[in-house]
C-alpha positions in Angstrom: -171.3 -13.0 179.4 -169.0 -16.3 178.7 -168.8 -16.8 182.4 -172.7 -16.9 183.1 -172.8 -19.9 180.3 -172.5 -23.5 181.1 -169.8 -25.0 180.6 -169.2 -27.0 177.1 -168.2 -30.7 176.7 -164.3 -29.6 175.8 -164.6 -27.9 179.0 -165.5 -30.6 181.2 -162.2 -32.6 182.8 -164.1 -36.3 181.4 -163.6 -35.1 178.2 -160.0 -33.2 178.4 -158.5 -36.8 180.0 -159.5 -38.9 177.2 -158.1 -36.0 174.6 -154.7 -35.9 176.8 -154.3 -39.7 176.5 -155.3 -40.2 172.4 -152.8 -37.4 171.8 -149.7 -38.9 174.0 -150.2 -42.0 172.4 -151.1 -40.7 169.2 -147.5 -38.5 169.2 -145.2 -41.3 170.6 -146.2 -43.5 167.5 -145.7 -41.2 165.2 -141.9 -40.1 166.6 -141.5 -44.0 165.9 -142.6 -43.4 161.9 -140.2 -39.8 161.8 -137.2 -42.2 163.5 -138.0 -44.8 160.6 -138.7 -42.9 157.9 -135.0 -41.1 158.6 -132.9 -44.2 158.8 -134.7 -45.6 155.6 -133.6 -42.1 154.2 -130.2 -42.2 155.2 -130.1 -45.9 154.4 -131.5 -44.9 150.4 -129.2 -41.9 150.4 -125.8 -43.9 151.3 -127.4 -46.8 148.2 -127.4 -43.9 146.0 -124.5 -42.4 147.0 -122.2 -45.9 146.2 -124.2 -46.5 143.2 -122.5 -43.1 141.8 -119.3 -44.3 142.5 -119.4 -47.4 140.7 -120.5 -45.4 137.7 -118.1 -43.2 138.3 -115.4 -45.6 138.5 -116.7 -47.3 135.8 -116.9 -44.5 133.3 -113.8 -43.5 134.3 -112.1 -46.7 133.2 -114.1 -46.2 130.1 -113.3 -42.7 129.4 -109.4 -43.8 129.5 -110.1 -46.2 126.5 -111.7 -43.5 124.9 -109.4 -41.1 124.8 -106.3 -43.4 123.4 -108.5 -44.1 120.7 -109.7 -39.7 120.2 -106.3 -38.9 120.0 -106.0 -40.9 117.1 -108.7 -40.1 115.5 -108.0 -36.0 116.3 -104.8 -36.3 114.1 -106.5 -38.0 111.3 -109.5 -35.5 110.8 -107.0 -32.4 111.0 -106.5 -32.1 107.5 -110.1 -32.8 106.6 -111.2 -29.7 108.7 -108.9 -27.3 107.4 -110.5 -28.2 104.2 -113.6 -27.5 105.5 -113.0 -24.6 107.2 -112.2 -22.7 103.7 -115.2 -24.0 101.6 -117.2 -22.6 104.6 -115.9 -19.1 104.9 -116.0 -19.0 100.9 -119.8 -19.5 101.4 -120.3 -17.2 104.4 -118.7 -14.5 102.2 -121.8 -15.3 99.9 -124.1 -15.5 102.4 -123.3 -12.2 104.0 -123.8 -10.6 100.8 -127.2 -11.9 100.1 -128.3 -10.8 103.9 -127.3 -7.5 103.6 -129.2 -7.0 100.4 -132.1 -8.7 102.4 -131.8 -6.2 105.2 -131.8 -2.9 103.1 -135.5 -4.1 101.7 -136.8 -4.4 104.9 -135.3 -1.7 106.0 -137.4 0.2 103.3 -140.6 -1.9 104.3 -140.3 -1.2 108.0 -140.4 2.8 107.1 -142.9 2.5 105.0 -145.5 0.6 107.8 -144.2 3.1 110.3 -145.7 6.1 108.4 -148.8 4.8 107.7 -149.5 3.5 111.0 -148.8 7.1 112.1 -151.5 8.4 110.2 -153.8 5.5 111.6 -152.9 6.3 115.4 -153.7 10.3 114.8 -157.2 9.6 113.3 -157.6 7.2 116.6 -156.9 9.8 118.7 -159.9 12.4 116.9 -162.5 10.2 117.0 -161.6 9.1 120.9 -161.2 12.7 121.8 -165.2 12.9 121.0 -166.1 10.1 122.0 -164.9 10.2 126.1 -166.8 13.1 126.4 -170.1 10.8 125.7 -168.8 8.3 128.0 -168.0 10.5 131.1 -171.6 11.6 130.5 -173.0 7.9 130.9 -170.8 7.1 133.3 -172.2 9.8 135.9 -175.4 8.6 135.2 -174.4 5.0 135.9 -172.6 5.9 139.3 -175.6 7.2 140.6 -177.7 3.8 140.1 -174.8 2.2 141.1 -174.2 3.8 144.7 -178.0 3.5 145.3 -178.3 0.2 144.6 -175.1 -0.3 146.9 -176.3 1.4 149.7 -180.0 -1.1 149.4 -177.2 -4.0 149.0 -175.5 -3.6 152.2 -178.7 -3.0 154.0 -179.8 -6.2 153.2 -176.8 -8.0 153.7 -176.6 -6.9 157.4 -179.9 -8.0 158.1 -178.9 -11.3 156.2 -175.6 -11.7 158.9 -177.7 -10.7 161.9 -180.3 -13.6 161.2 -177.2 -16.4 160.6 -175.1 -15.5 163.9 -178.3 -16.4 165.5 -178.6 -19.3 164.2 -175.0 -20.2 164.5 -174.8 -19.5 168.1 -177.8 -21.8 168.5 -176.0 -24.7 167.1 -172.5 -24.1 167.8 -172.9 -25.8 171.6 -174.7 -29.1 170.1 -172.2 -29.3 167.3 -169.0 -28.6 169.7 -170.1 -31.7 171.8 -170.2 -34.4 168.4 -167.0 -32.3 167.1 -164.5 -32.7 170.3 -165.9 -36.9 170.8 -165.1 -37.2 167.2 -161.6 -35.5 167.5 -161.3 -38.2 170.0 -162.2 -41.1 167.8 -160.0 -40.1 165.4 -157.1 -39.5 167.2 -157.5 -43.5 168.2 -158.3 -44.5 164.8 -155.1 -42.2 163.3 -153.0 -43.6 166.4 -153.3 -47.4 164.7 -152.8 -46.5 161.1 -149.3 -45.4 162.8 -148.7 -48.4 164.6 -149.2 -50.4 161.3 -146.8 -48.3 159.4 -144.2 -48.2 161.6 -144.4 -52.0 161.4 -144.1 -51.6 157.5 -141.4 -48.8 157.9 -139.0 -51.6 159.8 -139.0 -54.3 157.3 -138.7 -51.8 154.4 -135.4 -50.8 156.5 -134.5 -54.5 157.1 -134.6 -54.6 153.5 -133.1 -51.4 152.5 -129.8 -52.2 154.8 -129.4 -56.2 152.7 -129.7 -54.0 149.7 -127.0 -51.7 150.5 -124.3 -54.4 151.6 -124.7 -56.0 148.1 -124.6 -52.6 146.5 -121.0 -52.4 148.0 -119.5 -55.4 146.7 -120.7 -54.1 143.4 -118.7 -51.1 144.3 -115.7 -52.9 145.4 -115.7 -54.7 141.8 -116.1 -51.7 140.1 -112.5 -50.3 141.6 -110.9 -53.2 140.5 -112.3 -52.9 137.1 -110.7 -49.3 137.6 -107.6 -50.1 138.4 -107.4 -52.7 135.7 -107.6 -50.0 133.3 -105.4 -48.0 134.8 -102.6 -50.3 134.3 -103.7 -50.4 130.6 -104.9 -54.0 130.9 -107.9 -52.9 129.5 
């Protein structure tokens, strides 16, 4: 039955070369952006990347200074600790004793709900034991109505589906015609945006690569800073 129709406007070789040209052009400007965008990644990883080494470098300068002065402090606060240490256990003992006399009250409690909520859930039980037999009842009653009513449902809705494919395929050739020149007119339009941000994407790399050469002198100065302190003239 397809064959017997006429062709539609995708169909038609006027309309498949202009779709074959807005694509080529519309890909090759957008490899541009994907090459951009990766060298301004790898340019952003590589500031990031030296901008951990000078804190490294600097904290580990840093952390040497520190720990001369811990040490220090370490020996001082060793006799303070042990002091400490017994007043704490002296009040644990305490504690413990008040927490166990805690525990065996609830303990008592807990039993005490349990029982009673026993006798709740058996008088639950009776009175549901009565009532699903009224409810199974309704329920067949319901599912009657219910599969009626279904069966009038789906009738309706078949007729409902028959009328709108008709009316689909009615308008489907008129709309693919406006849909595939459209396609076309966006590809173009879509193909410029690119153009302009690949333009973008190179001066945000031009900037991204002066960026990074400053952020390694930073780095050089921060090994010297380390080294400094590694020959204690910090």
């Amino acid at each position: 039955r397809r064959a017997t129709m006429e062709a539609l406007p995708s169909d038609r070789a006027e309309y498949q070369g202009k779709l074959l040209n807005a694509t080529a052009r519309q890909k090759n400007v957008e490899n541009d952006a994907q090459l951009l965008q990766n060298r301004i990644a790898l340019l952003k990883k590589e500031e990031a990347r030296a901008w951990r080494k000078i804190q490294q470098t600097k904290g580990r300068a840093e952390e040497i200074v520190r720990m001369r002065k811990e040490n220090e402090r370490k020996n001082q606060e060793k006799v303070v600790m042990a002091k400490r240490a017994e007043e704490k256990e002296r009040k644990l003992a305490e504690e413990n004793l008040r927490m166990e006399e805690r525990a065996r009250r609830a303990r008592a409690q807990q039993l005490a709900e349990m029982y009673r909520k026993k006798q709740q859930e058996v008088a639950v039980v009776k009175l549901e034991k009565v009532n699903n037999k009224e409810y199974v009842q309704r329920q067949n009653m319901m599912s009657l109505k219910e599969k009626k009513a279904k069966r009038e449902a789906i009738k309706r809705h078949e007729e409902e589906i028959a009328a709108q494919r008709k009316a689909e395929k009615a308008a489907y050739e008129q709309a693919n015609e406006e849909a595939y020149l459209r396609r076309v007119r966006e590809k173009h339009t879509e193909t410029r945006r690119k153009e302009k941000e690949v333009t973008s994407l190179e001066k945000v790399e031009m900037k991204l690569i002066q960026k990074l050469r400053n952020t390694q002198q930073l780095q050089q100065q921060a090994f010297h800073e380390l080294e400094s302190a590694l020959n204690g003239d910090i």
